[in-house]
Backbone bond lengths (Angstrom), bond angles and torsions (degrees), N, CA, C in turn:
res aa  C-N    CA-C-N  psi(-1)  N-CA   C-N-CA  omega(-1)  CA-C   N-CA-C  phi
1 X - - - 1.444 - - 1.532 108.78 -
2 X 1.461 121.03 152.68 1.570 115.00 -171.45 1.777 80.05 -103.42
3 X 1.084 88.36 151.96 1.787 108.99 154.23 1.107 113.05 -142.05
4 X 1.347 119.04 161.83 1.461 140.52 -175.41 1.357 103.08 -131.36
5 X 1.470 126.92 147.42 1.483 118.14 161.59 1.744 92.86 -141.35
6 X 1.528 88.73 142.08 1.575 120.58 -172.14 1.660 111.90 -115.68
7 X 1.262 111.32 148.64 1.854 104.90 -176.14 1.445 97.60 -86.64
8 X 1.249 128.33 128.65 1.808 122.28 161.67 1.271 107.98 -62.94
9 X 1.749 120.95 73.11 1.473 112.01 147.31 1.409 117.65 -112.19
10 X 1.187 123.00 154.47 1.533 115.57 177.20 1.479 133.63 -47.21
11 X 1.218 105.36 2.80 1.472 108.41 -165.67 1.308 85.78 -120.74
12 X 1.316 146.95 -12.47 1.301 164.02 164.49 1.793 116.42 -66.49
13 X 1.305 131.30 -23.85 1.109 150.15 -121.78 1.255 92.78 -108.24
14 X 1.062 133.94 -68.47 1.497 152.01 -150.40 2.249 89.42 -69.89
15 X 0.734 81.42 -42.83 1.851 92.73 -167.87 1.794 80.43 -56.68
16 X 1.060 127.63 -76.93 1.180 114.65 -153.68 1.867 118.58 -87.78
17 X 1.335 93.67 -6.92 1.794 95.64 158.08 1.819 111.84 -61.88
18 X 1.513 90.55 -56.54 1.863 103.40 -176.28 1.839 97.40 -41.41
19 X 1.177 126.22 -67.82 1.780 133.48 158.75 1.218 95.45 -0.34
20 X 1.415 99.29 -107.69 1.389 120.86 -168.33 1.181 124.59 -22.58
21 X 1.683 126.98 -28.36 1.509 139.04 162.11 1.626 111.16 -51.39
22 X 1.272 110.73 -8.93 1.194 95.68 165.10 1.180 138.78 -99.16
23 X 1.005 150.13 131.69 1.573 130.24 -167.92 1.102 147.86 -81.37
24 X 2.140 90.61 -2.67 1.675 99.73 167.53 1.597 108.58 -98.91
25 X 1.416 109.35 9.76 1.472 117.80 175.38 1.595 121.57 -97.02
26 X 1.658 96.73 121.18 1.647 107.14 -179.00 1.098 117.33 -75.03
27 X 1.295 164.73 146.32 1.682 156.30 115.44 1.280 127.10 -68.81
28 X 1.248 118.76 96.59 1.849 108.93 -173.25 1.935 89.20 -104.12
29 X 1.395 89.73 -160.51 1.734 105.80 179.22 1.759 92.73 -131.09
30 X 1.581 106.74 157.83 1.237 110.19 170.88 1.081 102.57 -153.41
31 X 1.470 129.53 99.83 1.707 113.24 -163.19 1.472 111.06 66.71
32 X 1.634 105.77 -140.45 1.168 133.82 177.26 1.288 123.23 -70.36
33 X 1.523 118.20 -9.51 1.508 128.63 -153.01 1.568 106.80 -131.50
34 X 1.544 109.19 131.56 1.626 90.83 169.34 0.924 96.81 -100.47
35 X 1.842 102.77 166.47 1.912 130.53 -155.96 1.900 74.62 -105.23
36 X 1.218 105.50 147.24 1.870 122.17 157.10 1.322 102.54 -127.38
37 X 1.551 116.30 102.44 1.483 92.50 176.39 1.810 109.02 -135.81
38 X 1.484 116.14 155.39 1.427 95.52 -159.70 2.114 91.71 -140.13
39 X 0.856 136.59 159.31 1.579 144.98 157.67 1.914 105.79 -50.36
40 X 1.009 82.86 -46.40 1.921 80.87 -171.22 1.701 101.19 -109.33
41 X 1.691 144.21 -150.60 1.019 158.75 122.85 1.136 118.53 -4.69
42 X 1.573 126.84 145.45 1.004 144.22 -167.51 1.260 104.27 -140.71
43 X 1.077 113.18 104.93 2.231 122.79 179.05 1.430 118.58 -126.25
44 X 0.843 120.48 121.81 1.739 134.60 -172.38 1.566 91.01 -119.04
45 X 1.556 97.70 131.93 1.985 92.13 163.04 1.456 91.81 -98.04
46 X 1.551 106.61 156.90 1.214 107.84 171.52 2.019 111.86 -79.45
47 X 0.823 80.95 -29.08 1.850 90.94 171.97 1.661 130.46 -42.59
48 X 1.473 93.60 -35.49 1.613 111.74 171.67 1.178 116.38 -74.88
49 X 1.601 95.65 -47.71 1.577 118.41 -172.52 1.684 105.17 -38.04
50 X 1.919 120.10 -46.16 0.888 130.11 175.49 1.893 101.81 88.81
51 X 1.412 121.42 4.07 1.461 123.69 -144.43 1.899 80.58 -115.91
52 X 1.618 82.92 143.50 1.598 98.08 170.32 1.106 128.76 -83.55
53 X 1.543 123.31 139.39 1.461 130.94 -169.01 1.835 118.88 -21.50
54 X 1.415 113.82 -42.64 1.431 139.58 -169.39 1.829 102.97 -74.21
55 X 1.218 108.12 -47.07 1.607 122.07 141.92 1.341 132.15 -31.33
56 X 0.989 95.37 -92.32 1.435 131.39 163.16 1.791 98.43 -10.72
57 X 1.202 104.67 -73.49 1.788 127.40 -146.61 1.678 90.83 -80.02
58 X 0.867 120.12 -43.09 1.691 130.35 -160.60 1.773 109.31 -111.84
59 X 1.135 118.33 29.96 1.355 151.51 165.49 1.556 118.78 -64.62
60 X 1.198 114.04 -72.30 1.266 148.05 -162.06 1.683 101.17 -84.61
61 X 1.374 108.02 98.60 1.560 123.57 159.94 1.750 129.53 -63.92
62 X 1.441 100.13 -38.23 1.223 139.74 174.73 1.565 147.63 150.38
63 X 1.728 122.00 -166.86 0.875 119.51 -172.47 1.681 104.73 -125.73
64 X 1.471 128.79 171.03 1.276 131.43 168.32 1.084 111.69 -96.24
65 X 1.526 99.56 173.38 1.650 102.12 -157.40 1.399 91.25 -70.92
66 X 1.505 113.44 163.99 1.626 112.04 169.99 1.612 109.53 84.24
67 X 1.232 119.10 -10.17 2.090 130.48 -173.74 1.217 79.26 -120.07
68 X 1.691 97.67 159.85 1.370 118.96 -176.17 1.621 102.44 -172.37
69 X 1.416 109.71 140.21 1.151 108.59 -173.58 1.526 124.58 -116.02
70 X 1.523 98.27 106.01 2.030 126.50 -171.09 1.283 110.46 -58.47
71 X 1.255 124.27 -41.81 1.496 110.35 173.84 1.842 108.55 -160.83
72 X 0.898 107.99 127.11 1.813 127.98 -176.20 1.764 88.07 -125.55
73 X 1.487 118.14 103.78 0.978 108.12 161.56 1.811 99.39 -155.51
74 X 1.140 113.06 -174.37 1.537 107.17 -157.87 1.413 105.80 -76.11
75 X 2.002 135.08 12.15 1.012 128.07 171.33 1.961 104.08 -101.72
76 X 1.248 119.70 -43.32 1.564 137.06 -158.91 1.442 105.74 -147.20
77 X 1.363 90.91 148.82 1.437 105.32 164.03 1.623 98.74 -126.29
78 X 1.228 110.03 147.76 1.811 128.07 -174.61 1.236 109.95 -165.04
79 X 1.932 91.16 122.58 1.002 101.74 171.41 1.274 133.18 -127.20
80 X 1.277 138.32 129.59 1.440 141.29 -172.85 1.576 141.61 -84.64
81 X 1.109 99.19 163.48 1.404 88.36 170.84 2.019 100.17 -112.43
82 X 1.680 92.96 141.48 1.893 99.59 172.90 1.117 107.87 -111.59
């Protein structure tokens, strides 16, 4: 399974609402951090996100073991499973 983990701050928020639009994408809580986790890929455009580059880039807390992240660049973020 891929997971993603995100910090719950407000400026953080939008990244993992845009997620959640998907429907093979889960959102739990773990602590401080929400879990994104999905069977296949995990893709956020940053465009939806509506979030600024500085955002954008400094978003991402991490990944689980076995996820790995293919491209973080100023269009998408995607994440995989290896």
């Amino acid at each position: 399974m891929t997971k993603l983990y995100v910090l719950d701050v407000p400026e953080n928020t939008p990244v993992v609402k845009v997620a959640a639009e998907d429907p093979a994408v889960t959102v739990d809580r773990i602590g401080p951090y929400f879990e994104v986790s999905a069977e296949g890929p995990i893709v956020v455009d940053r465009r939806a996100t509506g979030c600024r580059h500085a955002v954008w880039y400094s978003a991402i807390a991490g990944v689980s073991r076995g996820s790995q992240i293919t491209q973080h660049d100023k269009n998408a973020l995607r994440v995989e499973r290896i």
